[in-house]
C-alpha positions in Angstrom: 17.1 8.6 20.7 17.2 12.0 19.8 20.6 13.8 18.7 21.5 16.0 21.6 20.8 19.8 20.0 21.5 23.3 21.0 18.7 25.8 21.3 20.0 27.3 18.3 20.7 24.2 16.5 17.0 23.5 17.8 15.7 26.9 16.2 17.3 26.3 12.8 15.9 22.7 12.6 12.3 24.1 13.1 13.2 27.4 11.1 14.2 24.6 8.2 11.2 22.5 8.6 8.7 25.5 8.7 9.7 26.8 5.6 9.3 23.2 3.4 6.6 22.3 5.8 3.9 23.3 3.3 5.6 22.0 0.5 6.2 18.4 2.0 2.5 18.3 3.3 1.4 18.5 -0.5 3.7 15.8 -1.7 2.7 13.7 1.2 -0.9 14.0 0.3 0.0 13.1 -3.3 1.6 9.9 -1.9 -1.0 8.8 0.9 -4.1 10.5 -1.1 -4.9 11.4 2.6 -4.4 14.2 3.8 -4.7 12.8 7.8 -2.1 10.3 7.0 0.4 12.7 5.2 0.0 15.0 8.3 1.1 12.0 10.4 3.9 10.9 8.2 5.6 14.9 7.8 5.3 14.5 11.5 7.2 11.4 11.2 9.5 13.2 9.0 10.1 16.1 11.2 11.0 13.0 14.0 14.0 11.8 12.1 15.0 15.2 11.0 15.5 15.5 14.5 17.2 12.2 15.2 19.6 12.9 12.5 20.3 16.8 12.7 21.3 18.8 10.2 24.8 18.5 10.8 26.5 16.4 7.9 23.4 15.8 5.7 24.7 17.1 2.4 21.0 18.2 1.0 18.6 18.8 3.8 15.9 19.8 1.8 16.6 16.5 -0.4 16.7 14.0 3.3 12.9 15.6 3.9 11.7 15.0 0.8 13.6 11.2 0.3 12.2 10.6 4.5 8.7 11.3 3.2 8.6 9.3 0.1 10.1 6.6 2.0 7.8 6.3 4.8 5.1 6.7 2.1 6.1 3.4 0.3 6.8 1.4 3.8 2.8 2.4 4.8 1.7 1.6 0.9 3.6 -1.8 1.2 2.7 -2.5 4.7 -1.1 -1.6 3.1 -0.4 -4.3 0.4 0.8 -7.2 2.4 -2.4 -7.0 4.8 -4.7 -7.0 1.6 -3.1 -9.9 0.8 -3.5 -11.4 4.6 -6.9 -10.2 4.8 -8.3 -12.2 1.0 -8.5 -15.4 2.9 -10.7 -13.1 5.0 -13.2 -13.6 1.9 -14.3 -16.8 2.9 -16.0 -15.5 5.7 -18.3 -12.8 3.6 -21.3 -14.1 2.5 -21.7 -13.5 -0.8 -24.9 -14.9 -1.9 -28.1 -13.6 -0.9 -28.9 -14.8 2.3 -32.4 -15.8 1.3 -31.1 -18.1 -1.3 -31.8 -21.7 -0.4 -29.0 -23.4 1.9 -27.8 -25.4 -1.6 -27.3 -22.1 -3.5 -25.0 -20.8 -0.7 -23.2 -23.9 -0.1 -22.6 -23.6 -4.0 -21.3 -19.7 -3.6 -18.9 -21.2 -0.6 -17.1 -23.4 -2.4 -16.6 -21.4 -5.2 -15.0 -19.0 -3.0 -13.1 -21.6 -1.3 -11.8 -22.8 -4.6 -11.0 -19.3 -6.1 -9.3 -18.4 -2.6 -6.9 -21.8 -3.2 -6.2 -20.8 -6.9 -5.3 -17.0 -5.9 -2.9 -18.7 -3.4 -1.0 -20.7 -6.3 -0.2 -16.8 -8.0 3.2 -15.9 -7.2 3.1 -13.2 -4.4 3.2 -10.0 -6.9 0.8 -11.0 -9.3 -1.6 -11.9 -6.3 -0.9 -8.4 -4.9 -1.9 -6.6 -7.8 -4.6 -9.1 -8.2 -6.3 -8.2 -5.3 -5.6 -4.9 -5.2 -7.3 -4.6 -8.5 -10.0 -6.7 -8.5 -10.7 -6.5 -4.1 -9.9 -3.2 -3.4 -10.9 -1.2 -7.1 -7.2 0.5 -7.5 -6.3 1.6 -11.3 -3.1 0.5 -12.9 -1.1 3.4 -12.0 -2.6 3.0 -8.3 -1.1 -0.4 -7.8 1.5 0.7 -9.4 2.5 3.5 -6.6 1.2 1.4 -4.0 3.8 -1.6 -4.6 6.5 0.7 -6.0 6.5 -0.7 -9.5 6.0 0.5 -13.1 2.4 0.5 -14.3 3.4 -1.7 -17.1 4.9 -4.0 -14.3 1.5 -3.6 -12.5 -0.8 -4.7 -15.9 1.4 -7.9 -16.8 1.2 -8.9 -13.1 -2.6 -8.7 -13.9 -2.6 -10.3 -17.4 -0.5 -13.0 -15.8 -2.9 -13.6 -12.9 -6.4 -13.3 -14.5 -5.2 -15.5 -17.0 -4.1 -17.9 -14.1 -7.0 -18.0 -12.4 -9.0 -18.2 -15.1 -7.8 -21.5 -16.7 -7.8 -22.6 -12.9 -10.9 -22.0 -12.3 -12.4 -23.5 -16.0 -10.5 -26.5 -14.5 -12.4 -26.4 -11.4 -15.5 -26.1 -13.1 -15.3 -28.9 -15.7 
């Protein structure tokens, strides 16, 4: 698994990492907005850096910083698709007050059911941002990072899918 190293090739791989150490720990925090998980992911870095070596990387400095931002967007989209998994996972939430009478929730349920069905019918991206918006409470330029798009990208997937959902949903209603 690991690239069989000298001690001294060992010493100047951690004599490299500790000195951008610091620096890759902030930019991983600006990418996570977690400081746990960027701790976890510049150890992941470090990993690789030790798989690969330093032997025939042309910018070292630039392979940490690429490693990090890449396992970054892999967790954000990994993040994405189980929001997405997890919507149908709405159904289950009981949205009305449970002290309303039985009519009012059945009422609430199939509204759900029937806003669940419509979100399905969004092409996958627009859902995405969708739910990331209106679910989960992330800004434009959140989603944006988060699904590795532009946050102009990010609003017309938006536009697209409230207006989607909304003529879907008059339909329903009428």
């Amino acid at each position: 698994m690991f690239a069989a190293v000298s001690r001294a090739q060992a010493g100047e791989l951690l004599t490299f990492f500790q000195r951008h150490e610091a620096a890759l720990l902030r930019y991983a925090i600006r990418l996570t907005r977690s400081r746990d998980l960027a701790e976890d992911l510049v150890q992941e870095t470090f990993a690789k850096l030790l798989k690969h070596g330093l032997t025939g990387l042309h910018s070292p400095k630039g392979f940490l910083f690429a490693t990090a931002h890449n396992l970054a967007m892999d967790y954000h989209r990994h993040r994405a698709a189980l929001a997405i998994e997890n919507l149908a996972d709405l159904e289950t939430l009981q949205l009305c007050d449970a002290r309303a009478n039985p009519q009012a929730q059945a009422i609430a349920r199939e509204g759900l059911r029937s806003l669940c069905k419509v979100l399905e019918e969004l092409p996958t991206q627009q859902r995405r941002v969708f739910t990331l918006r209106k679910v989960y409470n992330l800004s434009h330029a959140e989603i944006a990072d988060e699904l590795g798009i532009t946050i102009s990208t990010a609003q017309k997937h938006l536009t697209k899918a409230l207006a989607h959902v909304s003529a879907q949903m008059r339909d329903i209603e009428d």
